[in-house]
C-alpha positions as CSV (number, residue, x, y, z in Angstrom):
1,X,22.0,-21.8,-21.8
2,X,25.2,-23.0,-19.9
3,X,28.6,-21.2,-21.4
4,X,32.0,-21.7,-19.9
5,X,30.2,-23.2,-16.9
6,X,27.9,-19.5,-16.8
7,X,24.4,-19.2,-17.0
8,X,23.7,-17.1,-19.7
9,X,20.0,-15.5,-20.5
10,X,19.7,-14.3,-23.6
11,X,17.5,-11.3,-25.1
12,X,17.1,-11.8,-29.6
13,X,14.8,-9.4,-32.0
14,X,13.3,-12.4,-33.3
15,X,8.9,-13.0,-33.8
16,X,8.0,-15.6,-31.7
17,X,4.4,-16.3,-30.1
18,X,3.1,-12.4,-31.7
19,X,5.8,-10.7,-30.0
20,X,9.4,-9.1,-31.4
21,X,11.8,-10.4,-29.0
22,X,12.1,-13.7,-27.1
23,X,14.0,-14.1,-23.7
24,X,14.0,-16.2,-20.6
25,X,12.7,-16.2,-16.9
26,X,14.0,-18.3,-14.7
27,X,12.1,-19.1,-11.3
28,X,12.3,-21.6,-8.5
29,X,8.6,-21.5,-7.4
30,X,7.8,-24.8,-6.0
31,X,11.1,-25.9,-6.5
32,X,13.4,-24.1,-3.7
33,X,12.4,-20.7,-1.5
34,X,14.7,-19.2,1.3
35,X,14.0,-17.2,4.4
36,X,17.0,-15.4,5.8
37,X,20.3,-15.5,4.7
38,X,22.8,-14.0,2.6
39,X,22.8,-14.1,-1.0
40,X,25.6,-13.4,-3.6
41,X,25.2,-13.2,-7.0
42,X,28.1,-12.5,-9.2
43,X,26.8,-11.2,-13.0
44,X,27.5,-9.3,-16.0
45,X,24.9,-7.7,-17.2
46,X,23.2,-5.9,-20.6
47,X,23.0,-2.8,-21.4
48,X,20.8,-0.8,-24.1
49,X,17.6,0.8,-24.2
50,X,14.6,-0.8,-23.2
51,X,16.6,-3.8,-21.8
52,X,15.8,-4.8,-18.0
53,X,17.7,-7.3,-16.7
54,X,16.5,-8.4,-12.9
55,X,17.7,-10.8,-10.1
56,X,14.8,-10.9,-7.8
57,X,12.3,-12.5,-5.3
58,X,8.7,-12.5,-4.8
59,X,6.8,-14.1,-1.6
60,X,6.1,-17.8,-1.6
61,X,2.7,-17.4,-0.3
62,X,1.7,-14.9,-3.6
63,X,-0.6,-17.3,-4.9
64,X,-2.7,-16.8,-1.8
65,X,-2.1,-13.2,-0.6
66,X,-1.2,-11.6,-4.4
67,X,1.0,-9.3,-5.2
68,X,2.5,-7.2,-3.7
69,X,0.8,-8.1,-0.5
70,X,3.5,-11.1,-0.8
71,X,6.2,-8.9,-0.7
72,X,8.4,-8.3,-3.8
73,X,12.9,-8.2,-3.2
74,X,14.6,-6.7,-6.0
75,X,17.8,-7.0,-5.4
76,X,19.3,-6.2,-8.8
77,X,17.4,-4.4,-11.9
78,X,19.3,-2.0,-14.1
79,X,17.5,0.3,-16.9
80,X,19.8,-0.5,-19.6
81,X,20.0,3.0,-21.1
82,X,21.6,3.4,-17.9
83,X,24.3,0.8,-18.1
84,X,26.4,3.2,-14.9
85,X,23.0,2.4,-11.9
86,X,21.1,-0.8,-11.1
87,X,18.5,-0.4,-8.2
88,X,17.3,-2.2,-5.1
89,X,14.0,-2.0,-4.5
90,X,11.4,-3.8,-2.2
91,X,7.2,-3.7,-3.5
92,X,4.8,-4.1,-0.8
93,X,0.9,-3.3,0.1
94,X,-2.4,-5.1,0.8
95,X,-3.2,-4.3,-2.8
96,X,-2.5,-3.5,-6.4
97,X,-4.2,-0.1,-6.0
98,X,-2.6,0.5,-2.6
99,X,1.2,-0.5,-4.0
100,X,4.1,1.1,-2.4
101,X,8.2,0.5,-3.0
102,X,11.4,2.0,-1.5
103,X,14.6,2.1,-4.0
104,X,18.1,2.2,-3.0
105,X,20.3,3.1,-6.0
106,X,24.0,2.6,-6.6
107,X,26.3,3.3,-9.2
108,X,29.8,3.2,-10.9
109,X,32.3,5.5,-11.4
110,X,34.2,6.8,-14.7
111,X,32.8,5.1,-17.8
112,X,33.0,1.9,-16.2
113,X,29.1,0.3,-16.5
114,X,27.8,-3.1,-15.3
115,X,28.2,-4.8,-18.5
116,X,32.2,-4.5,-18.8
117,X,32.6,-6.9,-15.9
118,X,31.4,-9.7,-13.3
119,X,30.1,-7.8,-9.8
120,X,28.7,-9.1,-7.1
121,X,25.1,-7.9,-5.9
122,X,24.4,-9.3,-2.6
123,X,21.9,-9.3,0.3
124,X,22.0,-10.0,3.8
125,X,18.7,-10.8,5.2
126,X,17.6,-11.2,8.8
127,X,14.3,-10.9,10.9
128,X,13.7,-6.9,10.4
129,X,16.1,-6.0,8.3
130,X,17.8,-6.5,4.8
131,X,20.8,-4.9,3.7
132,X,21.8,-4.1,0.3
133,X,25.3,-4.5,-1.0
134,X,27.6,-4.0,-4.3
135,X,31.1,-6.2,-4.2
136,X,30.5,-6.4,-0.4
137,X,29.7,-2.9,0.5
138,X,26.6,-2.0,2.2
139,X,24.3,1.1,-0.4
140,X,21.1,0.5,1.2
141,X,19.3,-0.8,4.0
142,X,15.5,-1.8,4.7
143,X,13.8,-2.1,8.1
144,X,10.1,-2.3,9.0
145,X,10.3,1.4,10.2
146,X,11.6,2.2,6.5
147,X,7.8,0.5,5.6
148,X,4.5,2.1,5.8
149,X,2.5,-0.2,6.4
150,X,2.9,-3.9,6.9
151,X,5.9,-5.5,6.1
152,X,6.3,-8.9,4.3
153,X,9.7,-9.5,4.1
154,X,9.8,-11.9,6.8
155,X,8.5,-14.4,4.7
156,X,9.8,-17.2,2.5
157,X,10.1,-15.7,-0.7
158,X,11.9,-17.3,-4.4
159,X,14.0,-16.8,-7.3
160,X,13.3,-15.2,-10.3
161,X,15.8,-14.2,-12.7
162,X,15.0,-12.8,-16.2
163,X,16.0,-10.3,-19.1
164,X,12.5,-8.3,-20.0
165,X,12.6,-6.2,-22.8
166,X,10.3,-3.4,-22.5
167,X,8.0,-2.2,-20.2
168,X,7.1,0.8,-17.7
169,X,10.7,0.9,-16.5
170,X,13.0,1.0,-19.3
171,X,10.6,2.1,-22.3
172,X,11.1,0.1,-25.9
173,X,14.0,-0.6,-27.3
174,X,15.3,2.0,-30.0
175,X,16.8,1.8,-32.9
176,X,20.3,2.1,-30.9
177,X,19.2,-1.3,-28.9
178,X,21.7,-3.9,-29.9
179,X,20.4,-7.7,-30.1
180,X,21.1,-10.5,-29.1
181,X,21.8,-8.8,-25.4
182,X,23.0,-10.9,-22.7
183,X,23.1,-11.4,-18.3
184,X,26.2,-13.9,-17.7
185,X,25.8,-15.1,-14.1
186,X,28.7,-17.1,-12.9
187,X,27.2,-18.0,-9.6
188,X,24.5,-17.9,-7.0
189,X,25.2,-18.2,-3.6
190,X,22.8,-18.5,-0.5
191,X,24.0,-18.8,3.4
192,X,21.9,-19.9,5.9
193,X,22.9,-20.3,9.6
C-alpha cells in the first residue's frame, strides 16, 4: 500500500492460499532493469523472529542462464531477530549445486536497530566493482577478484523488494513474532551517468 506518500509492505498471521501469513513481493522484471549506477533506498524496516525483509536484484537474463548463474545483488536483508545487522551479499555460480556468495555485514550502535528509523542503504555500481554503503558510508566492497569464479554482476539485473517470513535465513517466527510487521520505504533512487 501507499501511506503518507510511503510504500509500505506489509507481513499479517492470517491463512491464505494453505499458508499462515501473507505478504508482498514487489519486482520490476519486464518492466524496468538497470546496469550501473547508484542506488538509494531510504527504509524502515521490521524486526522479529523469522521476519526477512530484503531490497534486492537478480540478473535480467535468469530466465535463460538460472540462478545464480544470473547473478543475485542483495543489497539489503536483515534477520529480524537481529533488528541491530542487515547484510550485503552477492550469489553467483554456474549452478545450484556449485552456489557461492560473499556477505558484507553492518550494524548499529547502542540499542538503536533498523526499525526505529528511516536509513539509507545504497550502492554504487560500476564495470568491476560495487560498493556497499549505510547513510553514505562505504561497509563493503565487491570486485571480480573478491569472486571465484565468473562474475555476473556486469549485467542488467532488477528489482525485487519483499518481506518473506520464514525460511533458511531467519527460521519461523516464534511465539515472540509480532504481526502485522512492516518495511516503510520512502524512496527509491537510481543514477545513471
Amino acid at each position: 500500500s501507499i501511506v503518507n506518500g510511503n510504500l509500505v509492505i506489509t507481513a499479517t498471521k492470517e491463512s491464505f492460499g494453505g499458508r499462515d501469513y501473507t505478504s508482498s513481493r514487489l519486482i520490476t522484471k519486464g518492466k524496468r532493469d538497470f546496469k550501473f549506477g547508484r542506488i538509494d533506498i531510504r527504509a524502515a524496516l521490521p524486526s522479529g523472529k523469522g521476519v526477512w525483509p530484503a531490497l534486492w536484484m537478480l540478473g535480467s537474463n535468469i530466465d535463460a542462464v538460472s540462478w545464480p548463474a544470473c547473478g543475485e545483488i542483495d543489497i539489503m536483508e536483515l534477520r529480524g531477530d537481529l533488528p541491530q545487522q542487515f547484510l550485503s551479499t552477492v550469489h553467483y555460480g554456474p549452478n545450484f549445486n556449485q552456489h557461492q556468495y560473499k556477505s558484507g555485514a553492518k550494524g548499529l550502535s547502542g540499542t538503536d536497530n533498523f526499525q526505529d528509523e528511516f536509513h539509507v542503504f545504497s550502492m554504487n555500481w560500476e564495470n568491476n566493482l560495487i560498493e556497499f554503503l549505510l547513510d553514505d558510508v562505504v561497509y563493503y566492497t565487491v570486485t571480480p577478484a573478491t569472486i571465484n569464479g565468473t562474475y555476473p554482476f556486469n549485467n542488467n539485473f532488477f528489482f525485487i523488494f519483499n518481506v518473506a517470513i520464514g525460511g533458511n535465513f531467519p527460521g519461523n517466527p516464534n511465539d515472540s513474532t509480532v504481526f502485522p510487521q512492516q518495511m516503510i520505504v520512502d524512496y527509491v533512487r537510481v543514477f545513471q551517468k
